[in-house]
Structures are given as structure tokens and as C-alpha cells.
N, C-alpha and C positions, 0 to 999 in steps of 0.2 A: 230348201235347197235340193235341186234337183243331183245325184250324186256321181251318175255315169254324165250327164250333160257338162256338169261342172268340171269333170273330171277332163273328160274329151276337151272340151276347148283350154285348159291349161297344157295338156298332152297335146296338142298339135301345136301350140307354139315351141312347148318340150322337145318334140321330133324334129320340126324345121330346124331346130337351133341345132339339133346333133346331127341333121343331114348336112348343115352350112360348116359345120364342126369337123363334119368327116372329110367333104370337100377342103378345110384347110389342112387337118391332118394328113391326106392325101400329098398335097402341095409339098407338108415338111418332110417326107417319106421319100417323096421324090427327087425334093435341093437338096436336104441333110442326112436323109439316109439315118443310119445308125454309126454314131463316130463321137470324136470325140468333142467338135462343133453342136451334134446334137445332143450329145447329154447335158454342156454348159446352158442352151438356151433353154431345155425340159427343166432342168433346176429352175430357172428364172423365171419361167411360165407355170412352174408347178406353184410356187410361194402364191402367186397373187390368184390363180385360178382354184388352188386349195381353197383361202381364204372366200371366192368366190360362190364356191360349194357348200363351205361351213354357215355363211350368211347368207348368199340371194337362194340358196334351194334347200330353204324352212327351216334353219337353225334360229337364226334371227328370232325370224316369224312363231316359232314353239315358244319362246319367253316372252316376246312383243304380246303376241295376238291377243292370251286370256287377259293380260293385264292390259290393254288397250280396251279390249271389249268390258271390261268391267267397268274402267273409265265411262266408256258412253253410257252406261242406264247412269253416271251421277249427273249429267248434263254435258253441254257443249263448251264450259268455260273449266271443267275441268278437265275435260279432254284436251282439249284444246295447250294446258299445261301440261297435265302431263307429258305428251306430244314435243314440245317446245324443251322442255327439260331434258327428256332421253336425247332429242336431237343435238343441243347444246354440249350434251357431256360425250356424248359419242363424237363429236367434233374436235372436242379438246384432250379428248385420249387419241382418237387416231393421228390428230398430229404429234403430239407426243410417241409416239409408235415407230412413226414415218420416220421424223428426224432422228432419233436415237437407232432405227436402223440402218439408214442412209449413213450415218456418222461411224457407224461399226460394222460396217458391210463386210471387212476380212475374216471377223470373227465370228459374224452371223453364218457364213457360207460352210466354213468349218464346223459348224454346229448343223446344218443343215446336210454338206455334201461331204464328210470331212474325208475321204478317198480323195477328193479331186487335188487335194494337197498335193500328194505325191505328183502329179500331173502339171507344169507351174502356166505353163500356156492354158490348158480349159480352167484351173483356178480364177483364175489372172482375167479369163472371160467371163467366166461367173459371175465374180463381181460385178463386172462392167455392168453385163446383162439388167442384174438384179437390182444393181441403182437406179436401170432405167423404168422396172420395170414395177418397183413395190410401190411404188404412189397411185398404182392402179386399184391395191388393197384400200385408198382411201376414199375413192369416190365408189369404188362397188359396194364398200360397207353404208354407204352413205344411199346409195342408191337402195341398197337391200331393204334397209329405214324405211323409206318412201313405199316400196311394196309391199311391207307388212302391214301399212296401212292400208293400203286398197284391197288387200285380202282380207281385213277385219271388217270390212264394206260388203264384203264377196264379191269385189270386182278383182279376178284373177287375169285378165287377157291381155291387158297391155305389162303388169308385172311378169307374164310367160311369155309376152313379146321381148323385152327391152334386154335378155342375154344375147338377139340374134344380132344388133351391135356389134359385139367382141368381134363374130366370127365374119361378117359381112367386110369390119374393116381390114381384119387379117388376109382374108380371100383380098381382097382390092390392094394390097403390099404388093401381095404376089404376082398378081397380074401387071402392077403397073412401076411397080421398083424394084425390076429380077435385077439380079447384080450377082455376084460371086457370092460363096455361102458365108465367109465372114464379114461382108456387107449389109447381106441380107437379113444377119440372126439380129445388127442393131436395127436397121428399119422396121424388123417386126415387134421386136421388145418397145421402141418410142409408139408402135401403132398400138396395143397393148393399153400404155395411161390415158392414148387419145380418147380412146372404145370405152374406157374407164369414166372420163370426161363427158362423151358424149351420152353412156345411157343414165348418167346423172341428172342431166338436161332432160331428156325425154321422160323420165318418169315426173320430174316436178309439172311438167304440163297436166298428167293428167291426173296428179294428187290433188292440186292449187284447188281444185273443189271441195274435199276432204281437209285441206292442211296444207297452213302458207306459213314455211319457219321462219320465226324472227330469229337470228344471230346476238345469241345476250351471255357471256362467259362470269356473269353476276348469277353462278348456281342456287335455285330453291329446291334444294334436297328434301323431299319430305320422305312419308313413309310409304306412300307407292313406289317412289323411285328408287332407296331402297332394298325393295321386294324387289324390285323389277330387275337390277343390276345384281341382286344377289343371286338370281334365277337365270341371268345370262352365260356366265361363266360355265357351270353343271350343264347347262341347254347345249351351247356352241361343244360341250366335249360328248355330251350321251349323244345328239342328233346328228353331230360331223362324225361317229368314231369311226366307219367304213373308212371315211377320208384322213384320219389319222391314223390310220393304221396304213395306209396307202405311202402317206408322207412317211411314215417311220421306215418302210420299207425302201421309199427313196435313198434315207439315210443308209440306210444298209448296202442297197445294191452300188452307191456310189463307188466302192472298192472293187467291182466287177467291171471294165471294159464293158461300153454298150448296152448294160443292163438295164441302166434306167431307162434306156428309149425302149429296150424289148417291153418293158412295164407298162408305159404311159400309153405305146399302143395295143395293150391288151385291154389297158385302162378303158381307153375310150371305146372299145367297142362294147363291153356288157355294160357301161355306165348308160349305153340309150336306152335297155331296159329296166335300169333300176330308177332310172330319173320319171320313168314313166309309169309303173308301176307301186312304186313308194314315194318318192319323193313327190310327186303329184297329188296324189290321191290323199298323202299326211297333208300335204299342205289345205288342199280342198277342204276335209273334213274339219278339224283344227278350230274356225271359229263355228261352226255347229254345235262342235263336241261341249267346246269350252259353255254356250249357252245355255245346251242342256244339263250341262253339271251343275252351273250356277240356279236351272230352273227346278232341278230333281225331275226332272220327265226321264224316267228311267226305262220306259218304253221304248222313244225315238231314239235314246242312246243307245239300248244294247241290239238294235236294229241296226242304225247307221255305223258300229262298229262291225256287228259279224258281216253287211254288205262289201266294207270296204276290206276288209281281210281278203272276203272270197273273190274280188275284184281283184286284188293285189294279185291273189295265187293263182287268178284265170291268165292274169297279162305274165308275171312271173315264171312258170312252170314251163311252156313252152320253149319260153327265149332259155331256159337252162339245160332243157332238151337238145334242142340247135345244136348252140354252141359245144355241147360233150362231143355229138354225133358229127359235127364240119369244124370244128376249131382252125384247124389248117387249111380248107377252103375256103374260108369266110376270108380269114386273116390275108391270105394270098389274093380274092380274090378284088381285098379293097385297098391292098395297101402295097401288093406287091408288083411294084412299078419302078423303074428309074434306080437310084441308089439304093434301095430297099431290098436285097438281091436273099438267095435259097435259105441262108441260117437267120436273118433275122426273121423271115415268115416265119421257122420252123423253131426258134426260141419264144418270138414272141405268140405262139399260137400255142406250145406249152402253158403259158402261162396265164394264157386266155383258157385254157381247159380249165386250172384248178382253181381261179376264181369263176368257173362259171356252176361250180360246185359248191361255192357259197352265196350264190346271187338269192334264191328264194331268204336266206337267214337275211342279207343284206335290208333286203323289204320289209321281212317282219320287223326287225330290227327298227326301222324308218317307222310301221303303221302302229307296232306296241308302245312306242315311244312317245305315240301323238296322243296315246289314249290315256298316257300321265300326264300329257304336259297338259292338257287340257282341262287335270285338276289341279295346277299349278306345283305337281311335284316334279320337278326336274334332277333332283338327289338321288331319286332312286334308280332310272339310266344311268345317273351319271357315276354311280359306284358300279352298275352292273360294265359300262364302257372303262370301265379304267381297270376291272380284272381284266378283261375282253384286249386292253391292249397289254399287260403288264404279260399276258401267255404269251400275245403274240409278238413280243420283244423274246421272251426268254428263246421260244423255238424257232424265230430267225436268227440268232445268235450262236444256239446252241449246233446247230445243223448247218449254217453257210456254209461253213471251208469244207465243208463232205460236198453236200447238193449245190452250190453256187445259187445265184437268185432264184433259181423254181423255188426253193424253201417258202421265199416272204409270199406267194399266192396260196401257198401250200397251208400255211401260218394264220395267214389272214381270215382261212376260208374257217379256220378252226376252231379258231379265238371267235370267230362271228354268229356260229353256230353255237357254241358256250352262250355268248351272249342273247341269243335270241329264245335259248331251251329258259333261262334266266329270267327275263321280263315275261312269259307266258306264264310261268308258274309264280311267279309276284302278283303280275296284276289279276289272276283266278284266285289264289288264296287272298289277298287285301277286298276280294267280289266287286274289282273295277272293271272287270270282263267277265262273260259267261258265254259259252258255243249256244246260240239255238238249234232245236228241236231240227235243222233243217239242213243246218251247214256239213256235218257229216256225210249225206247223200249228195249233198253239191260236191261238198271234196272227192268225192269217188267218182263223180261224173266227168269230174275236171279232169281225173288220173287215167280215165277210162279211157275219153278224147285223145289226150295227152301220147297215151300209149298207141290207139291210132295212127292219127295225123305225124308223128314222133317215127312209126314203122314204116308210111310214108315216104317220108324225107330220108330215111336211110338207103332204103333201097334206090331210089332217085337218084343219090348223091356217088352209091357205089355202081350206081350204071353210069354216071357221068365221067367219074374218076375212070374205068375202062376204057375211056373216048376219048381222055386225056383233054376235056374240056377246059380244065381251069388253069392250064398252061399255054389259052389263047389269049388274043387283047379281049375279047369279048366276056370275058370272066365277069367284070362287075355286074354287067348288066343279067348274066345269065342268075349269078347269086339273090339277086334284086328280085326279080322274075318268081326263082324259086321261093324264097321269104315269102312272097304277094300270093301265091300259088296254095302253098302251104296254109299259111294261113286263113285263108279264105275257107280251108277246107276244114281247119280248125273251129271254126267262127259254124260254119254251116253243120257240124256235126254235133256242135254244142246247144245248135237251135234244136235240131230233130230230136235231142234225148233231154231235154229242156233244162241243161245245164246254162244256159241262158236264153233270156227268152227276150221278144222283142218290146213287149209289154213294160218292162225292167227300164228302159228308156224314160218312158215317162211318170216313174216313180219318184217320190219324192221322200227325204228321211230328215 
């Protein structure tokens, strides 16, 4: 496997999906602004795009992949069962899931938003919302299925295609059934399980080479399957915890006026570097890793792990830089349009600071965790994510009514870094990791750069702010520009002191 090739083409369909992502987030910035309209439909879009996170970007795929890949060295007829069985039961839980929340939608939302009580009109929408919008969690989960196969294949391109769906059909609402904003938040919740629907469809195209499910609820539970459902659970809570911690936060900020929309747009802007960064790169590596632990080539493992570390921390580090140094220009200069007016830039660009102070843990977090699951331990994440959220409950709690929502990025960032000093020092003392001879001077080259290109963009950004640039219409594009700018200079500075090299390209691990 080639590691940055493989990496790159799952990362560009990564980026198109969060640039067609920003374009809709853009759109809802615009109609809904920050109100009480948009917090009921962020609730109802958070549920099924959490769930989205937890399963189509490598949660799934960390429990599926080793135990799928194990499957193939037994042959094709037991693959082929296995396969058929996870699909089956995953079928017959998620509908069980669906209807039992669909039936108790009042008191799921109360469990979810439970501030919005006190509010009976965004309640009352909430619901609506959410009935329309959770059966989208059954065809992404079903979809995510499908992609974990074709990554056990290492065919990554069309499973990093098939989320630009969501956002394609979202953008296409917008443009073509604008209506008033409570019109609008149903036609975008029913587009929502279509998008759901639709990349359901697209991925069986191009699995049906790999795996044509047969529908058979006459369950043969053996001892793979099992393994494999007892390793889900622990998987979907150690590999989602960022995004449970996220959601818990939801829960929390619901008793704050607007908070949850200040969140979900802070959300989405450091998520396009952690999705690219970590959640690409885990995913890439993942059926490598798993081969090589099943082969003991202990070589091309502790290679292809310390690559994708330093890989992580080269794509990582910068984007954490940025964000410290323009949180408030970035956040104005993509979002602050139309109803989106001076305090929600200026809460939600807070909030984008203090998780942008836990993005590099976020990825460790993501790339240390692929390097267990790849020996099919998923227990040991999954205790380290359940202290990781049980702090970051206590000090969202403990601190709200003083700090109001900054707390839960504050918390997040803190509990995440816990967790991530946690799985380093596991997986070096268990000697499922080891730094090479080499990574050390890479890391300082990275910091070197970093420091650079990082002094750069400062000075840039406070000659701009004296021009009053990002108080024009032309802000996006200038943001845009400077990102392209910057980084290139990043990328060029990292060639000349051979912090990366171009050689590296055609490497193989």
C-alpha cells in the first residue's frame, strides 16, 4: 500500500465532501442564522450525522475490517457468511432502533436536548424534525457496512465519495425549495433520509463485486460473529469519543439560547482537518496494519505506524496553528453572512479557539486507536474513552452556570488530551508501538516549519485586520487564497529542510 497515495485519494474526496459541507453550512447561516429554528433542526441533524461519524468515518470499519480481513485468508464461502450475517443482524437491530425511536421521539429529545423543554414551540419542532430525520441513521449505517468492505479490499475512493451525497442533496434544497425558514428546516430534514437512501444505492454498485447481500433474518450466530458484535460496541464508543463528547455537549449547551448552533459551526470547521488528518489516514492504514499483526512482519508495522503518526502531525499541527492565530477571521470570513450577524461570529469563533487546542489529541486519539484495533483490542480505547468522557461530563457540569457553553470546547479539549497522553503510554508499554530512530527529528522539523509558515500567517492576517479586510463581501475568497498561500509555503519549506520529501510519494509500507 502505498500510504500518502492512498491517503490523498481518500482525503480528496474528504475535502470535496467538507467544501460541499461548508457550502450547505453556509446556506443554513444564512436562512437560519442562530435562533431558535436553528438549534431544533442542529438537534435533528446532529442525531443522524453523529451517528454518520461514528459509523461511515472508521468506527464501523475498526471492528468490521480485522475481522472481515481475517475471514478472507479462510476462503470466499466463509467470507461471504460472515459478510451475510453481520449484514442481517445489523438490519434487524437498526430497524429495531428506528421504530422504537420514532415511537418515543418526546422522550428521546428530552434525553438528547432536554433545555429545549422549557421552550414548547423549538420542542415541539424538534420532534417533528427528528422523526423525519432518524431513518437516515438506518440506511448510513447500512451504507457504512458496504464501505467497510471495499476498504478491506483497499478500495477507498468510491466509500470517500458516497458522503458528498448528503451534502449535494442539501445544497440542491436550498437552491431549489427556498421558502420561509420553517418550511424550509422540513424540506431539509425529508432531504436528509433521501441522501440517506441514495448513498445506500451507490455504494451496493460498486461492492456487488466484493458482496451481494442476501436478506435472511434465520440468524447463524457463530463464533466470528460473536467476536465481531462484542468488538462493536467498545469500537463505535473508543473511535466516535471526539463525537460523543460533542453530542454530550449538545446535551449540555441545549439550556443556553443559540449555543448549540454557536457549536455545530465551530464543529464543522476544525472537523475538515481532523477528518483528514485522522480519520483518513486510521482508515487507510487499518487493513495493512490488521495483516501485518496477523503476519508478525513487525518491520513494515512499526514503519507504517510511526509514517502515519508523522503524516497525521504534518497535516494536523498547522491547521491547529491557523485556527489559534484567525479563529475570528476564518469563522467571519465563511460564515458571516445574512442572519449570521457580529455575536454569533464572535461566540462561535470562541469556541472554535478551544477546540482548536484539542485537534492534534483529536487525531492521535483517531491514529492510536487504529493501532489497537488492528490487533482486534477494542477494550482498551474503550476504557480509555469512557474516562475521557466521564471528566468531560464532570467539567461541563461543574463550570456551565459560571462559563455558559465556552466550558463544553474548553472540557472536550481536556478530557481528549487525557485520552490521548493514555493510549501512548498503553500502547509503548504493551510494545504495540515504538517512535523510530527518526521520528524525533521529523517532529522538530514539523515544529520548525510550523513556527515559520505559523509567523507568516500572523503577520499577514494582522496587516489585513488594519485594512479592515474581512469586513468586505470578498472575505471568503481572500481567507481561501491566504489558506492556498500559506500552505504551499508550508509544503515548500518542508521540502528544503526534508521534513518531507518528494521521494515519500512513492513509498510503499
Amino acid at each position: 500500500m502505498n500510504l500518502i497515495k492512498s491517503t490523498g485519494t481518500f482525503s480528496l474526496f474528504v475535502l470535496l465532501s467538507r467544501i460541499l459541507g461548508y457550502i450547505r453550512d453556509l446556506f443554513i447561516a444564512i436562512y437560519l442564522g442562530s435562533g431558535p429554528i436553528s438549534d431544533a433542526f442542529f438537534v435533528a441533524f446532529r442525531i443522524p450525522n453523529t451517528f454518520r461519524r461514528l459509523f461511515a468515518e472508521g468506527t464501523f470499519n475498526s471492528a468490521f475490517v480485522p475481522s472481515y480481513t481475517s475471514a478472507l485468508l479462510s476462503g470466499k464461502k466463509k467470507t461471504e457468511k460472515f459478510a451475510n450475517s453481520v449484514f442481517n443482524l445489523l438490519i434487524f437491530i437498526l430497524l429495531t432502533l428506528t421504530i422504537l425511536v420514532e415511537l418515543f421521539m418526546p422522550t428521546f429529545i428530552k434525553l438528547i436536548a432536554p433545555g429545549f423543554a422549557e421552550t414548547a414551540n423549538k420542542y415541539h419542532l424538534a420532534i417533528d424534525l427528528t422523526r423525519i430525520t432518524f431513518p437516515f441513521l438506518f440506511f448510513i449505517s447500512i451504507a457504512s457496512f458496504l464501505s467497510a468492505i471495499l476498504n478491506s479490499h483497499n478500495k477507498f475512493a468510491s466509500a470517500a465519495a458516497a458522503p458528498l451525497i448528503l451534502n449535494i442533496v442539501l445544497i440542491l434544497t436550498f437552491l431549489f425549495m427556498q421558502s420561509n425558514s420553517e418550511i424550509l428546516v422540513y424540506n431539509l430534514s425529508y432531504a436528509i433520509t433521501f441522501a440517506g437512501l441514495l448513498q445506500f444505492v451507490f455504494l451496493i454498485f460498486f461492492t456487488k463485486k466484493y458482496f451481494i447481500p442476501k436478506l435472511n433474518f434465520r440468524f447463524d450466530i457463530d463464533k466470528k460473529i460473536k467476536i465481531f458484535f462484542n468488538k462493536l460496541l467498545p469500537s463505535i464508543f473508543s473511535s466516535g469519543v471526539t463525537q460523543i463528547n460533542i453530542l454530550i455537549g449538545t446535551i449540555i449547551a441545549s439550556f443556553e439560547a443559540s449555543a448549540v448552533s454557536y457549536l455545530y459551526y465551530a464543529d464543522r470547521i476544525y472537523q475538515i482537518n481532523l477528518a483528514i488528518a485522522g480519520i483518513a489516514i486510521g482508515t487507510v492504514i487499518l487493513p495493512n496494519l490488521s495483516r501485518y499483526v496477523k503476519s508478525k512482519n513487525k518491520f513494515k508495522l512499526e514503519i507504517l505506524q510511526n509514517k502515519s503518526l508523522e503524516l497525521s502531525l504534518f497535516l494536523t499541527l498547522p491547521a491547529t496553528f491557523a485556527l489559534l492565530i484567525a479563529s475570528e477571521e476564518i469563522v467571519t470570513s465563511l460564515f458571516g453572512y445574512g442572519s449570521f450577524d457580529n455575536e454569533s461570529v464572535k461566540n462561535s469563533a470562541n469556541a472554535l479557539f478551544y477546540f482548536a487546542l484539542g485537534l492534534p489529541a483529536f487525531s492521535i486519539i483517531k491514529i492510536f486507536s487504529t493501532f489497537l484495533f488492528a490487533r482486534d483490542d477494542t477494550k482498551s480505547p474503550f476504557y480509555f474513552s469512557l474516562i475521557s468522557v466521564i471528566i468531560n461530563i464532570i467539567i461541563s457540569l461543574s463550570f456551565f452556570n459560571q462559563l455558559g457553553f465556552i466550558i463544553i470546547p474548553i472540557a472536550t479539549t481536556i478530557s481528549s488530551w487525557i485520552n490521548a497522553v493514555f493510549l501512548i503510554i498503553f500502547t509503548i508499554n504493551r510494545t504495540y508501538f515504538s517512535f523510530n530512530t527518526s521520528f524525533f527529528s521529523q517532529l522538530y522539523k514539523i515544529f520548525l516549519v510550523n513556527l515559520i509558515s505559523m509567523g507568516i500567517f500572523y503577520f499577514i492576517i494582522n496587516g489585513l485586520n488594519k485594512y479592515l479586510i474581512f469586513t468586505n463581501n470578498y472575505k471568503f475568497l481572500i481567507i481561501i487564497l491566504l489558506v492556498i498561500l500559506i500552505f504551499s509555503l508550508y509544503v515548500l519549506f518542508s521540502i528544503m529542510i526534508k521534513t518531507f520529501k518528494i521521494s515519500d510519494i512513492k513509498l510503499k509500507y
